[in-house]
C-alpha positions as CSV (number, residue, x, y, z in Angstrom):
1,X,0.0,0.0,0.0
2,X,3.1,2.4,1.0
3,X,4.5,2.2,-2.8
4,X,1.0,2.8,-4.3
5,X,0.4,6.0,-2.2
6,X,4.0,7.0,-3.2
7,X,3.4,6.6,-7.0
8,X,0.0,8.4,-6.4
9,X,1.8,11.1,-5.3
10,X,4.6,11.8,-7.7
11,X,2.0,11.3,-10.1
12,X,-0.1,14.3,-9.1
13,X,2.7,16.4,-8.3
14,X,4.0,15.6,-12.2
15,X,0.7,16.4,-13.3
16,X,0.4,20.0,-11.5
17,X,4.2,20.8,-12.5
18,X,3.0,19.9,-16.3
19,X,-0.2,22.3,-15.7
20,X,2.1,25.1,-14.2
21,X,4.3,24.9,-17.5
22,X,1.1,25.0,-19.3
23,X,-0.2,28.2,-17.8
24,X,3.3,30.0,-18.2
25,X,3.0,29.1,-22.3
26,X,-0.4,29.9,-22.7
27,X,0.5,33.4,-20.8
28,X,3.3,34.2,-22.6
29,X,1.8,33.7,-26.1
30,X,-1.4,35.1,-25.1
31,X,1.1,38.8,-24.7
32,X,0.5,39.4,-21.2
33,X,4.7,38.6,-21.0
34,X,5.5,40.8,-23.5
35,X,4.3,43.8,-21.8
36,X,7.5,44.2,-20.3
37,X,10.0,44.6,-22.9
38,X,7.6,47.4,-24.6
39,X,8.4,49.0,-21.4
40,X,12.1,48.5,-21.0
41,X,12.6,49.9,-24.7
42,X,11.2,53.4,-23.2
43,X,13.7,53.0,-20.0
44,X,16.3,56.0,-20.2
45,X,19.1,54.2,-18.0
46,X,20.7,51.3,-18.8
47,X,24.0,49.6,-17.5
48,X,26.3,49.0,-20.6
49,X,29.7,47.3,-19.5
50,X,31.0,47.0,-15.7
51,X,34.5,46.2,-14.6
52,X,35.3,44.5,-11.4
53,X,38.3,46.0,-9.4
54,X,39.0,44.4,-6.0
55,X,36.8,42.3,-4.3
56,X,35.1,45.2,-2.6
57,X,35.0,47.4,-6.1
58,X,33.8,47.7,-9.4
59,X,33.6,50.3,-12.2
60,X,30.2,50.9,-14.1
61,X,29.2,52.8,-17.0
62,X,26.1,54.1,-17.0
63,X,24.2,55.2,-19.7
64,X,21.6,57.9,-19.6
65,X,20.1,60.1,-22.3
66,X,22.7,59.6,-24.6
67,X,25.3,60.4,-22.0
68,X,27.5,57.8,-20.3
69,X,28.6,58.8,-16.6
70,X,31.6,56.2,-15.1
71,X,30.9,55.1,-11.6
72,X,33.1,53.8,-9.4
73,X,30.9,51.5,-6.7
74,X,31.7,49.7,-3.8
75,X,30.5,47.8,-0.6
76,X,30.1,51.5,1.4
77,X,30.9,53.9,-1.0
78,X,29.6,55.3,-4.6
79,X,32.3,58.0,-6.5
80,X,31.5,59.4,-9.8
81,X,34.2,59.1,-11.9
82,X,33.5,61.0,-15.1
83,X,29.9,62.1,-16.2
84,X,28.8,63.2,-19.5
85,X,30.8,61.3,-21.8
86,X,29.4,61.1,-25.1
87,X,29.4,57.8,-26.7
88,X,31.2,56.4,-29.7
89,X,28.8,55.6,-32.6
90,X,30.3,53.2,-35.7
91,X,28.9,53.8,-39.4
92,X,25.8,51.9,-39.0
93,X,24.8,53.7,-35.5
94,X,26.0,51.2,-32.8
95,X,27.7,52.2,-30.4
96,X,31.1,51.0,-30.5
97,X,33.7,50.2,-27.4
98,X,37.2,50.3,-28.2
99,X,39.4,47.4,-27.4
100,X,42.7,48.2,-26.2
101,X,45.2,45.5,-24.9
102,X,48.7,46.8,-23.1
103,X,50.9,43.9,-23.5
104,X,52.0,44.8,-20.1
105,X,48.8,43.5,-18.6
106,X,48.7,40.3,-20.1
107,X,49.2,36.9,-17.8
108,X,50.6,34.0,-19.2
């Protein structure tokens, strides 16, 4: 009787995982899910590349309004670097991040 209850119960729990992953499909081709990125594509700040320093540090730039502002965060403290930079654009309109590698820094 013990293994009977046990495969009745892994059963139903099967069957109410399966209808959870049901609901979630049906709402996200239904569109109520896609409200959100409609809404992020208006958002005026967005994080585009951070840097860790220490353990305790890390550098963030921080894009807003066409501006980028360099922020240097940690555990207690917040520092602004450098606001109002203007970002690099390529030909096509991305932005583009130059790459530079000092031969000094590299580990082998």
């Amino acid at each position: 009787m013990g293994t009977l209850l046990i495969l009745k119960f892994f059963s139903v729990f099967v069957f109410v995982i399966c209808l959870m992953l049901l609901l979630a499909f049906i709402i996200k081709k239904s569109g109520f899910a896609g409200l959100a990125p409609a809404r992020a594509s208006r958002r005026r700040l967005k994080i585009v590349e951070y840097l860790p320093v220490d353990h305790k540090h890390r550098l963030v730039l921080v894009r807003r309004d066409n501006r980028e502002h360099l922020l240097l965060l940690g555990h207690e403290s917040e520092t602004v670097v450098e606001t109002g930079i203007v970002p690099q654009t390529g030909e096509d309109g991305d932005t583009v991040v130059p790459i530079s590698r000092d031969p000094r820094n590299v580990k082998i």
